[in-house]
N, C-alpha and C positions, 0 to 999 in steps of 0.2 A: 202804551198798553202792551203793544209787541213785547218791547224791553222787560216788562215785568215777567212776563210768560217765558223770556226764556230765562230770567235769573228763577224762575221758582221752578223748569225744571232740570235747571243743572245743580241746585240744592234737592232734588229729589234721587237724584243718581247721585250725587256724590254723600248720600246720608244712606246708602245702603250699608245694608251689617256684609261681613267679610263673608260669610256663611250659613247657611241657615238646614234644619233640619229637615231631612227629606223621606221622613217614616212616619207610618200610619201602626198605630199601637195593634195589632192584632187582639180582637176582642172574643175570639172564641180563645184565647189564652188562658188557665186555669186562675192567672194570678189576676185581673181584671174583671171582679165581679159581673154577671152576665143583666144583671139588673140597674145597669147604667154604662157611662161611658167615659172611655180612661184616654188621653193624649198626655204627649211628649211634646217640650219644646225646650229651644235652647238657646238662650236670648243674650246676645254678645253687645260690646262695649256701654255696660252696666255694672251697677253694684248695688249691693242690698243691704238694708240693715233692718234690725228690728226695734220698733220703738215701743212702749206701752203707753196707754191710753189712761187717765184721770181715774178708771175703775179697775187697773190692772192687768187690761188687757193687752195681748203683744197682735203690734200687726207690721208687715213690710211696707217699707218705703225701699222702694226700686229707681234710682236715680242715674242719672250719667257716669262712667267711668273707665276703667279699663279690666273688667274682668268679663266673665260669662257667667250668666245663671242659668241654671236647670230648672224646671218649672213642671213636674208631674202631675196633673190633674184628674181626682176621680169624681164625677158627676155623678150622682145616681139619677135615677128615671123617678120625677115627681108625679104625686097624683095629680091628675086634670082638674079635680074637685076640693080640693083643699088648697086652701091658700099658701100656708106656710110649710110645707111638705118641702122645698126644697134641701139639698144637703148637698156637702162639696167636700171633699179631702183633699188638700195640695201639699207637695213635697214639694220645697225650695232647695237649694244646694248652690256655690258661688264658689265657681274655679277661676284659676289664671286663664287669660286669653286661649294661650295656646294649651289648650287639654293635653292634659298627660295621664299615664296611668297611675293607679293611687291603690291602697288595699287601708284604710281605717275601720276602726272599733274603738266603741262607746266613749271614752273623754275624745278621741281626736276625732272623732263627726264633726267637731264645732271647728275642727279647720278649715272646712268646706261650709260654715255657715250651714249645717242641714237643719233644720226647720219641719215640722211637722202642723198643716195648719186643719181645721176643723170648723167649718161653717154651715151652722142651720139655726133654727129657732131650737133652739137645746140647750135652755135656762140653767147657767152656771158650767155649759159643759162646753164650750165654744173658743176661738180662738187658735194662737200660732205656740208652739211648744218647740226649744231644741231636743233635738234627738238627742239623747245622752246613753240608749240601750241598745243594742246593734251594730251588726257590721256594712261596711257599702264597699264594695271595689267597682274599680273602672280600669277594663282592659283592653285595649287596642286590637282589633278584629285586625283590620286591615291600613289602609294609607287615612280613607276617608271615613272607618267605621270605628265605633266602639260600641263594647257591653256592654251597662250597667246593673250593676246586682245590689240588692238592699233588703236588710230583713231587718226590721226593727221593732220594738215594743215603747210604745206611749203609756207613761204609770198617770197623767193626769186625767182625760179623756178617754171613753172608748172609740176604738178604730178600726176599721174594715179594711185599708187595706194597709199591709203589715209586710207587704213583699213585693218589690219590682226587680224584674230580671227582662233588659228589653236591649236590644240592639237599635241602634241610630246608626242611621248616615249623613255626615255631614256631604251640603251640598256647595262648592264657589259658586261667589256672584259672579 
């Protein structure tokens, strides 16, 4: 029993990610609707693809690999009284391991995999869309920081948020 306990926790140390994000989304920020709530992540040795579903639908499958994905999430604030009130916006994005700085618009979004996704009971309006309208750059602040900026338009869906401009810090494990 000993024996098991320490193989399961030197496969827990040694299954740590190389780095991990260490910022909290400022939510009085103009760009992060004040009627819900917006986080950043940045999830290392993975990859993403998008598949569609027997009705058309595109959704991610995030699997093992050697890249990083971005993962922008906006939640809004559900009613307490209604069941299906929830709603969700997420921005995906899929870089090389080692982030580098980048400046893309509209066809080259799809090099970084950006993804535009839309989740609620919102019959026929739901779902993962590539960005194909906008620009995204990512510019290195510092050793461990970068920018990111994105301004983009969805012609499938309507969308609320349409602009991320946020500084990350990466942190080593």
């Amino acid at each position: 029993m000993r024996n098991l306990f320490i193989v399961c926790a030197f496969l827990m140390i040694s299954c740590k990610s190389n780095y991990t994000v260490n910022q909290q989304i400022n939510q009085e920020a103009a760009i992060c609707p004040k009627n819900g709530i917006c986080s950043i992540e940045l999830i290392p040795n993975k990859t993403i693809v998008f598949k569609t579903d027997n009705i058309g639908i595109m959704y991610p499958v995030i699997s093992e690999g050697s890249k990083t994905i971005l993962k922008y999430t906006y939640k809004k604030n559900s009613h307490k009284n209604l069941q299906d009130s929830s709603y969700t916006e997420i921005i995906y994005a899929e870089f090389d391991a080692n982030i580098s700085p980048m400046e893309l618009s509209n066809e080259t979004l799809q090099n970084v995999k950006l993804y535009f996704g839309r989740l609620c009971y919102c019959k026929g309006e739901t779902g993962y869309f590539p960005i194909k309208n906008g620009k995204f750059k990512l510019t290195k602040v510092d050793k461990n920081s970068f920018k990111i900026d994105l301004d983009f338009t969805i012609s499938e869906v309507p969308q609320i948020i349409s602009k991320i401009s946020e500084t990350i810090s990466l942190k080593s494990n």
